[in-house]
ZATIKOL-269617 format. One record per residue (C-alpha): y, x, z; residue in one letter. Coordinates in nm, 3 decimals, decimal comma, padded with zeros to 5 digits. Layout:
N
PT        Y        X        Z  voza
PT        Y        X        Z     A
...
END
This chain:
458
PT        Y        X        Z  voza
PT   02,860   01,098   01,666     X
PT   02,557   01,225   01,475     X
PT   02,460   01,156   01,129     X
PT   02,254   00,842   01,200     X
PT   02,546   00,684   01,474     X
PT   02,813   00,765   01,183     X
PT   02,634   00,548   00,941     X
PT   02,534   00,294   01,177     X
PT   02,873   00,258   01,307     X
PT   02,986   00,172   00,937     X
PT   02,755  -00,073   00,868     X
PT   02,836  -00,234   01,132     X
PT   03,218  -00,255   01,073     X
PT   03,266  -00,016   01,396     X
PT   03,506   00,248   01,451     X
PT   03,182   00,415   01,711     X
PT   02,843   00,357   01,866     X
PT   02,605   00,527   02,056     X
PT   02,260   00,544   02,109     X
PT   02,093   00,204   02,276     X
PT   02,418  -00,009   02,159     X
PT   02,250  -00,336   01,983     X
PT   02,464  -00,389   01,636     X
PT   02,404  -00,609   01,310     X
PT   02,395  -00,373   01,040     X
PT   02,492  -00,441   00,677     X
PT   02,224  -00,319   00,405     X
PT   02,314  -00,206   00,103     X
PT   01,918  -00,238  -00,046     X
PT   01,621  -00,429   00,009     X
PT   01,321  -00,335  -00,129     X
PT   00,991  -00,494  -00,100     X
PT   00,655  -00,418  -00,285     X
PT   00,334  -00,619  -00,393     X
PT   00,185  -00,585  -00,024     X
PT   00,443  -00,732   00,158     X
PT   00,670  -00,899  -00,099     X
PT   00,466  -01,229  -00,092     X
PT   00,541  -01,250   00,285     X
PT   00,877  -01,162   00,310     X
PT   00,953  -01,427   00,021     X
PT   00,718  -01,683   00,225     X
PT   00,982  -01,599   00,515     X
PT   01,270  -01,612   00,288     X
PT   01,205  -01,995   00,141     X
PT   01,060  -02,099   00,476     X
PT   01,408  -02,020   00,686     X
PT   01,677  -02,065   00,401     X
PT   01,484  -02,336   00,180     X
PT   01,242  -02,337  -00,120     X
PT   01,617  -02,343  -00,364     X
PT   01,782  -02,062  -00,163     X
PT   01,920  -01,770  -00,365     X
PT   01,921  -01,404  -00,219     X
PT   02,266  -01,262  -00,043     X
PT   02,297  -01,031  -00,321     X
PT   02,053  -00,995  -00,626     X
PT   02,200  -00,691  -00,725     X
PT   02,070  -00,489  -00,385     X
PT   01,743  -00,652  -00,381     X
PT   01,484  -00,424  -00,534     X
PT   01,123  -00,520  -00,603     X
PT   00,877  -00,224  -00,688     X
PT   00,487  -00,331  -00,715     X
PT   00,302  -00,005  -00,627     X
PT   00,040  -00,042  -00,373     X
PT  -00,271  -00,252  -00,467     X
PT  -00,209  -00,282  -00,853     X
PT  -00,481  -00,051  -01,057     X
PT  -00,755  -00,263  -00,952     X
PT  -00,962  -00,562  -01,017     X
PT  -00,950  -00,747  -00,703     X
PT  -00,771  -01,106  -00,785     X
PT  -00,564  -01,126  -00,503     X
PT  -00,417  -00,785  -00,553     X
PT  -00,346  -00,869  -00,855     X
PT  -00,189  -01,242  -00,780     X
PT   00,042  -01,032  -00,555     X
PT   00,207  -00,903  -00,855     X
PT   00,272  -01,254  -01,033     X
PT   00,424  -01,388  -00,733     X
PT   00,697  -01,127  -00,713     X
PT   00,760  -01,173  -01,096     X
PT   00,772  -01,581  -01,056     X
PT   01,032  -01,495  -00,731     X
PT   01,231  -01,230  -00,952     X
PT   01,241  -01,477  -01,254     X
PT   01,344  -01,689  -01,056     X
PT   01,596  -01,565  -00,850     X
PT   01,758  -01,331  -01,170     X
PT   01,681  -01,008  -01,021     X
PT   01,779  -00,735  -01,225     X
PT   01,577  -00,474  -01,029     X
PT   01,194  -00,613  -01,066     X
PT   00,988  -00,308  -01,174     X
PT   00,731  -00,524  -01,319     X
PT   00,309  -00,354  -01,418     X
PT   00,355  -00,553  -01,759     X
PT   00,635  -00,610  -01,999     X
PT   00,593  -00,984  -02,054     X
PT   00,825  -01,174  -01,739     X
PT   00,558  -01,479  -01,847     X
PT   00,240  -01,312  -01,830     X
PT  -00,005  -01,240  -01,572     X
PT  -00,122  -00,890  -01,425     X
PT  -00,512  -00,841  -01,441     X
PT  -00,634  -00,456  -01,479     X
PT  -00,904  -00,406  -01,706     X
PT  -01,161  -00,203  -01,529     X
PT  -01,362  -00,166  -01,859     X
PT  -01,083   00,089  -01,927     X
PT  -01,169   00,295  -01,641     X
PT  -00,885   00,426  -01,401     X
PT  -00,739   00,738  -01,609     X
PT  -00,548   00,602  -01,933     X
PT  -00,251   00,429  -01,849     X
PT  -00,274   00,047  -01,807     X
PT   00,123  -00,043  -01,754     X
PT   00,431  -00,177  -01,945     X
PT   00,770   00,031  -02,012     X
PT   00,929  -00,088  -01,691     X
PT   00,662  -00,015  -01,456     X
PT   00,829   00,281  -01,166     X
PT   00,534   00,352  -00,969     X
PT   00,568   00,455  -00,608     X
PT   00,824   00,278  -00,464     X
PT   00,946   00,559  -00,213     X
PT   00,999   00,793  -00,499     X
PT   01,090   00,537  -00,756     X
PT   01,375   00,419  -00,527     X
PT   01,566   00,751  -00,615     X
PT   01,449   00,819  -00,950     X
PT   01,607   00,439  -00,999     X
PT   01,931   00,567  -00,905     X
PT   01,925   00,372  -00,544     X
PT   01,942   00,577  -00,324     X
PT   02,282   00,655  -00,248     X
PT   02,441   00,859   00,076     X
PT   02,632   00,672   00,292     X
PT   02,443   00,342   00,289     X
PT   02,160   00,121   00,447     X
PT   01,828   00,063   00,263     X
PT   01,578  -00,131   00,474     X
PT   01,240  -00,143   00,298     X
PT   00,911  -00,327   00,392     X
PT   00,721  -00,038   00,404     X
PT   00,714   00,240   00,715     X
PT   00,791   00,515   00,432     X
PT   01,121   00,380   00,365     X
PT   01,254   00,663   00,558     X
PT   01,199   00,868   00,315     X
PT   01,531   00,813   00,172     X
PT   01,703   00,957   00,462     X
PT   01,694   01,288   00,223     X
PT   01,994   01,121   00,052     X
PT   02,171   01,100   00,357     X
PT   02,108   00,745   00,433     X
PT   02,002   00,549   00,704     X
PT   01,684   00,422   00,582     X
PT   01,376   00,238   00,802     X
PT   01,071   00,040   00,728     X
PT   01,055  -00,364   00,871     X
PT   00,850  -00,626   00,873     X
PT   00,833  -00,935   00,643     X
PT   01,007  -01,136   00,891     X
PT   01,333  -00,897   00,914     X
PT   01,322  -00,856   00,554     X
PT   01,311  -01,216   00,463     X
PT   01,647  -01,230   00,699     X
PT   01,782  -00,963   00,507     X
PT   01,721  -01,143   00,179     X
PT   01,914  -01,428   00,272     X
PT   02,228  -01,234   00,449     X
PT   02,230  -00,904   00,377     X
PT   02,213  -00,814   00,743     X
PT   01,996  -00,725   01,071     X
PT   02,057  -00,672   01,441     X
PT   01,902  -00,321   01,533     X
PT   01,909  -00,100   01,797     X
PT   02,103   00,249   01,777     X
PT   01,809   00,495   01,799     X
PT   01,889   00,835   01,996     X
PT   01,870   01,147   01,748     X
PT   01,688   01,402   01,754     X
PT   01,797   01,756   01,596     X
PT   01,585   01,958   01,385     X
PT   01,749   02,278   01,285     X
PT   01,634   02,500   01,019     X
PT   01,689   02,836   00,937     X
PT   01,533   03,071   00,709     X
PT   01,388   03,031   00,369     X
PT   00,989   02,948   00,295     X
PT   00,764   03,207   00,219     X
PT   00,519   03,197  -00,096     X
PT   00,227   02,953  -00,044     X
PT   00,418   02,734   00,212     X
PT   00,571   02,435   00,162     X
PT   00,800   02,163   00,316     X
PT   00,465   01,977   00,418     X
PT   00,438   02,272   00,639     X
PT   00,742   02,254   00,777     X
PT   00,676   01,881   00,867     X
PT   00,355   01,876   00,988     X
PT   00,493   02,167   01,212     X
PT   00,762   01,937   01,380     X
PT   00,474   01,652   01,400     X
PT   00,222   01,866   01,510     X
PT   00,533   02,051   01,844     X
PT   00,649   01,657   01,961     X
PT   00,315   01,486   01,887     X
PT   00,246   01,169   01,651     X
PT   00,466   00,987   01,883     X
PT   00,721   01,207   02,012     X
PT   00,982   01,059   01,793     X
PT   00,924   00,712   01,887     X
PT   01,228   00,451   01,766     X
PT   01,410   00,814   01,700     X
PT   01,642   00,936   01,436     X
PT   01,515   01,299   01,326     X
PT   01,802   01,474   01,199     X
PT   01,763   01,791   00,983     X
PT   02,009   02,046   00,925     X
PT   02,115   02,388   00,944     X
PT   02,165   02,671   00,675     X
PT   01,785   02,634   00,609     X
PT   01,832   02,286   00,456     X
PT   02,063   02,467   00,130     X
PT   01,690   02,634   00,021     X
PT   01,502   02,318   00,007     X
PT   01,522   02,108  -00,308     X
PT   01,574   01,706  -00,299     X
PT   01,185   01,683  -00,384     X
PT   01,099   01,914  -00,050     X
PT   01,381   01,695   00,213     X
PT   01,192   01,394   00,039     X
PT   00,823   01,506   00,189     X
PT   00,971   01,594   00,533     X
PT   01,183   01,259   00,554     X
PT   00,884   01,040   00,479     X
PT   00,683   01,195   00,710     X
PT   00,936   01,135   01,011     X
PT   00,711   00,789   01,061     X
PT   00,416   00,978   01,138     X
PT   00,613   01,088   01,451     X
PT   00,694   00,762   01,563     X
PT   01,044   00,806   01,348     X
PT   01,309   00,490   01,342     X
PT   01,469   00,746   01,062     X
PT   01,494   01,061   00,913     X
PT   01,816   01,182   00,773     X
PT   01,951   01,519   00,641     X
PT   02,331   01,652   00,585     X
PT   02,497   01,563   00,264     X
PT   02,557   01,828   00,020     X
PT   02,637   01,937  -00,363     X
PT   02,210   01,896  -00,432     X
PT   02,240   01,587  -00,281     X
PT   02,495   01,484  -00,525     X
PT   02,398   01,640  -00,834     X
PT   02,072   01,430  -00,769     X
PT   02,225   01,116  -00,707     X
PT   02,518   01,144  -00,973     X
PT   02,255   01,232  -01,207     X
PT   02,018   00,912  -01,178     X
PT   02,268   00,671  -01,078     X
PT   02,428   00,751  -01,433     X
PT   02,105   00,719  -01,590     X
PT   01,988   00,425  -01,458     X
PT   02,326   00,280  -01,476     X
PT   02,354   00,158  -01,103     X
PT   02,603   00,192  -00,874     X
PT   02,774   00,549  -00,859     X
PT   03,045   00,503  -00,592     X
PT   02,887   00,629  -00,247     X
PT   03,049   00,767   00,067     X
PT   02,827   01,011   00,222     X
PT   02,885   01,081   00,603     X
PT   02,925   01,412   00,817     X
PT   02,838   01,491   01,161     X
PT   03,079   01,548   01,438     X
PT   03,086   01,892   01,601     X
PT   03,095   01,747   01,930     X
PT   02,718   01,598   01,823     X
PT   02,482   01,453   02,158     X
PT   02,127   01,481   02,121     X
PT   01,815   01,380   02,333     X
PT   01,636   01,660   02,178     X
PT   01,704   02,044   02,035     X
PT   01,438   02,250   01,807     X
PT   01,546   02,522   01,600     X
PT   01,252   02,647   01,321     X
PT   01,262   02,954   01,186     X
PT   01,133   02,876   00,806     X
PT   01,056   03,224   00,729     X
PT   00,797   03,210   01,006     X
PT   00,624   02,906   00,938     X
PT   00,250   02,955   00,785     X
PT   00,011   02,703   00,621     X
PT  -00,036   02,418   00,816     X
PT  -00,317   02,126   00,824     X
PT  -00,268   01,821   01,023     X
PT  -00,713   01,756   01,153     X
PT  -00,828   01,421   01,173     X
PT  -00,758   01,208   01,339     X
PT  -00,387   01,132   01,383     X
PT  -00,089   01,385   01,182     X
PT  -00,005   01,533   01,514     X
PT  -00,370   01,711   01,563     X
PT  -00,213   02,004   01,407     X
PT  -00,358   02,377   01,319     X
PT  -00,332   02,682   01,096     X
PT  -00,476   02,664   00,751     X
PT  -00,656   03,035   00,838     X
PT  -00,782   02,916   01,137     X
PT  -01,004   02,594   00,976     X
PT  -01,180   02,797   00,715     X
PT  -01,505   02,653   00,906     X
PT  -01,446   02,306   00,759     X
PT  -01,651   02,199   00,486     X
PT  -01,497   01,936   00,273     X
PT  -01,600   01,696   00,010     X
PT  -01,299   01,592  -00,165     X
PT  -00,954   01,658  -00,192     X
PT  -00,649   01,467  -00,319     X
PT  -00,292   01,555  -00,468     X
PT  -00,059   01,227  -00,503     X
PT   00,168   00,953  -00,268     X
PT   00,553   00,961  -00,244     X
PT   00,483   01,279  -00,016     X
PT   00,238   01,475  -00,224     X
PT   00,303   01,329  -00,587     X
PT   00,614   01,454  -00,685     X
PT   00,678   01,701  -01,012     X
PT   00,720   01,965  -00,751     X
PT   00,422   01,944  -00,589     X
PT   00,191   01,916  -00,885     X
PT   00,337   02,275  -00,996     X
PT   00,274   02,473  -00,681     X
PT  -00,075   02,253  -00,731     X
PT  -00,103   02,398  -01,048     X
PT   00,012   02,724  -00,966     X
PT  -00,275   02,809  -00,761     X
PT  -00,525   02,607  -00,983     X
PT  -00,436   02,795  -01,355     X
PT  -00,748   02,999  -01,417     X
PT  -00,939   02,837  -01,150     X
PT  -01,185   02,606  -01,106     X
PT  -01,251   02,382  -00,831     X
PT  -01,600   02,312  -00,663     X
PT  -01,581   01,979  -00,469     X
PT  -01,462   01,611  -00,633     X
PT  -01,067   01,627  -00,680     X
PT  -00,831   01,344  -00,779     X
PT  -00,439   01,396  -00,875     X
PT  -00,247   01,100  -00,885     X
PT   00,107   01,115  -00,975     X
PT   00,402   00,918  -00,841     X
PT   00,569   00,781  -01,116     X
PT   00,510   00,749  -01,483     X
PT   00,774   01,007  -01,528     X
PT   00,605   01,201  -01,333     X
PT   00,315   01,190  -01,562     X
PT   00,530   01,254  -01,841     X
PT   00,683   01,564  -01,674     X
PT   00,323   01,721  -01,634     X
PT   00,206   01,647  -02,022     X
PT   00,497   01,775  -02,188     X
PT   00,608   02,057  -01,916     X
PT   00,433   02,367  -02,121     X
PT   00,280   02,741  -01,922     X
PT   00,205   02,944  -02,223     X
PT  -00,050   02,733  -02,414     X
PT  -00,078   02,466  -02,207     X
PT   00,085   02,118  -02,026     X
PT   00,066   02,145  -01,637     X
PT  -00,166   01,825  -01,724     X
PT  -00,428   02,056  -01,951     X
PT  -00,420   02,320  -01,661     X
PT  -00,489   02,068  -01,411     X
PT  -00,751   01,879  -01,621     X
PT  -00,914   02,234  -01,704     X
PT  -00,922   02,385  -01,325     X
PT  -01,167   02,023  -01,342     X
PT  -00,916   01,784  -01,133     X
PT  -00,959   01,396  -01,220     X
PT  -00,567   01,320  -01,344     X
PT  -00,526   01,011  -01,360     X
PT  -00,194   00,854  -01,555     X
PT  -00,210   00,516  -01,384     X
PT   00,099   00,678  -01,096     X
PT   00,049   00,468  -00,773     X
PT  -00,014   00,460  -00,402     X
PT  -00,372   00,444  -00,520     X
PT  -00,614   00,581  -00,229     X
PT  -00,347   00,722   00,012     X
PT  -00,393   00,377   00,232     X
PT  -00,759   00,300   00,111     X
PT  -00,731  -00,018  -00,124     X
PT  -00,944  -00,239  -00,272     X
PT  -01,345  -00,077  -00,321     X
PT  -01,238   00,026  -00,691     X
PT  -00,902   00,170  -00,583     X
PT  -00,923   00,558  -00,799     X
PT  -01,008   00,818  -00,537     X
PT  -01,111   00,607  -00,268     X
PT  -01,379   00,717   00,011     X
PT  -01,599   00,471  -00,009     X
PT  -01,913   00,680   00,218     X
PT  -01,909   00,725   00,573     X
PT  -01,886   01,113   00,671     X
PT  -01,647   01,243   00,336     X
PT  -01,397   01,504   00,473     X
PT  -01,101   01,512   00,246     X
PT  -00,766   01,712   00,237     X
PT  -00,489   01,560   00,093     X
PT  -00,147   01,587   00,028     X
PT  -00,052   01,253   00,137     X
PT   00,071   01,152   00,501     X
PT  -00,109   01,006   00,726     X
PT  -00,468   01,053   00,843     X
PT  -00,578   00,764   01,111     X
PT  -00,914   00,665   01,067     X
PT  -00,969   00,468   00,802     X
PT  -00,650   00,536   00,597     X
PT  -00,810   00,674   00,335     X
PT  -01,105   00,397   00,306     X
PT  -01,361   00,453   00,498     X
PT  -01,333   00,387   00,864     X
PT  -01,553   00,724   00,931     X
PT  -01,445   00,953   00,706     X
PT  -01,200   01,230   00,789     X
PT  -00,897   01,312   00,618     X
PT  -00,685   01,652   00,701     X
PT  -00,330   01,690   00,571     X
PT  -00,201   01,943   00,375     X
PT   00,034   02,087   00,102     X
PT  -00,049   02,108  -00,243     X
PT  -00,114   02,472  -00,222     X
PT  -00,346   02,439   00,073     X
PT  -00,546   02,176  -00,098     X
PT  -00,582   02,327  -00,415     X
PT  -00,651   02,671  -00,232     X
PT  -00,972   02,432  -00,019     X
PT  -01,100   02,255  -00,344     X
PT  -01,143   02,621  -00,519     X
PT  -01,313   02,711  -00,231     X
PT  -01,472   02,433  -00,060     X
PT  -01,320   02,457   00,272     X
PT  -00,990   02,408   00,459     X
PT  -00,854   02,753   00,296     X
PT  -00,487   02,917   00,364     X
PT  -00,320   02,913  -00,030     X
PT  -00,106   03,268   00,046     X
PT  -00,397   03,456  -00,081     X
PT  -00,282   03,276  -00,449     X
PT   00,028   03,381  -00,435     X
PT   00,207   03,711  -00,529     X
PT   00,538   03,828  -00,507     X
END
């Protein structure tokens, strides 16, 4: 069996499955988030009763992220529900904006969108909260109402996004009947050259099987290329296996994987027992790519889908207006560095906007020292907008106020985020190209789509 049939098999109590078999899976985490958390708990009291209790309130985990830095009411009301419903229900894992479980979220706009408007428990994105919680663990089942969710198939888990209906099932039994997806192998070899990134190497497999060449697919990555790549890089490539049409994304288990997860789960103080699970040798798959990494070059995914892909070198023609570092794909501590990296010294010429994560990942940047000076200063000084308020912010457009958002018609913007349909970004007719955070801090020095290998030196 392959990685994904392994853990599939196990949830399901099964010594074996295969690909198409229909099997009720056990979940070991649910998380929800301020956009659909209100639904799924609609769901939830509508089928099991206005007094029902959750199967397990120590797997259900609630992380507002999406629409909170903004002064739109109902954004905002989202928020309050989910703290009534965790007060409520006794959740221990409600990663609330604001300390006070009695209070009521409302950003203050008169404070503008760059100091930091959020309590001490506040996680920000939930895709890269989720592991930086400690709950993530190999071996298990997260379903999440959010197509990202895959993400955490870097931990060796089977994790997939659902909708508020599924989820409010899960809530009440900790279970949902799914279909076995066929897998699909992605092995790497290689290491990554300076100035290319695991965004690269994504967009690469997007950009060879098309936007939906994955379609209710498992994407399995491994191969002696995967030992090179840190839990931050298998993290971008995972939560981009949606923007092929991914059911999952899930990579081999290993001792980075575990050092990861050992570490936060003792932090955090959740659960620290996990099983992780290995592949057969005797593995079937419905599809076979092998990538050389030490080949792979710059890559930008052009508007208007993530599988319109082309060489950073060969777009130099492209004007842009903006561009944007931040998401669960782009706004990790990792990816502000190699941001950074190219950016000390430098300044940029066209509006840019970074937008960390989490708070820790804010923290990370303004007390992580080069010489004289946080990542943060560097950043700040090269003229980037930093903003500490970590979030999903303008990677899926928001309210009007939402920090970075494209509010004209006609903006071109490279970003580090993932995903690039029209309108994802706010306006319906801008255009946004994706891209690592070398390649857009090497475009907003420049002003064009520009390949960052010129910034780097052996």
């Amino acid at each position: 069996m392959t990685l994904t049939e392994k853990l599939l098999a196990r949830a399901a109590g099964k010594t074996s499955v295969q690909a198409g078999d229909n099997i009720w899976a056990k979940a070991d985490v649910l998380m929800t988030h301020d956009v659909c958390g209100p639904g799924t708990i609609g769901v939830f009291k509508r089928e099991f009763g206005k007094t029902a209790k959750v199967w397990d309130k120590n797997r259900v985990v609630i992380i507002p992220d999406h629409y909170i830095f903004t002064a739109d009411s109902l954004s905002n009301r989202n928020v309050d529900i989910l703290r009534d419903f965790a007060c409520e229900q006794g959740l221990p894992y409600f990663y609330d904006v604001i300390d006070d479980p009695k209070g009521h979220w409302v950003f203050d706009a008169s404070k503008g969108n760059m100091k930091r408007q959020y309590g001490s428990n506040y996680a920000g994105v939930c895709h890269t909260a989720l592991p930086a919680k400690g709950h993530t663990r190999p071996g298990e089942v997260l379903f999440g109402t959010d197509s990202h969710t895959c993400m955490a198939g870097a931990f060796n888990q089977f994790a997939t996004g659902i909708g508020n209906t599924d989820a409010g099932f899960v809530m009440g039994t900790g279970r949902l009947l799914i279909k076995v997806p066929e897998t699909m192998r992605f092995r790497l070899e290689g290491k990554l050259q300076p100035g290319v990134m695991a965004k690269d190497i994504i967009l690469h497999v997007i950009g060879e099987i098309g936007f939906d060449g994955a379609t209710y697919r498992a994407m399995q990555f491994d191969g002696p290329g995967i030992a090179s790549l840190s839990m931050d890089d298998r993290m971008t490539i995972a939560n981009m296996a949606i923007e092929a049409g991914g059911k999952n994304a899930i990579f081999e288990f290993d001792a980075r994987t575990a050092e990861y997860v050992e570490a936060r789960t003792r932090l955090n103080g959740t659960i620290q027992k996990y099983d992780p699970v290995f592949a057969d040798k005797n593995q079937s798959f419905v599809y076979d790519l092998t990538l050389n990494l030490d080949l792979l070059e710059p890559t930008v995914a052009c508007h208007p889908d993530p599988g319109q892909r082309k060489k950073a070198k060969e777009l130099s023609n492209i004007k842009l207006d903006r561009a944007y570092v931040g998401s669960c794909t782009g706004g990790k501590t990792s990816d502000f560095v190699e941001f950074a990296r190219v950016l000390r010294g430098r300044r940029v010429v066209i509006d840019t906007f970074g937008v960390p994560a989490t708070p820790e990942i804010v923290r990370d940047l303004q007390s992580t020292r080069w010489g004289d000076k946080t990542i943060w200063q560097i950043l700040e000084d090269a003229g980037v907008r930093m903003t500490e308020n970590a979030g999903c912010s303008a990677c899926l457009g928001g309210p009007v106020d939402t920090f970075g958002r494209m509010n004209q018609a006609g903006l071109k913007c490279i970003s580090a985020t993932n995903r690039n349909f029209p309108g994802r970004m706010g306006h319906k007719e801008s255009q946004v190209f994706l891209a690592s955070p070398a390649t857009v801090a090497a475009s907003a020095i420049t002003g064009n789509v520009t390949d960052p290998r010129e910034y780097f030196t052996n």
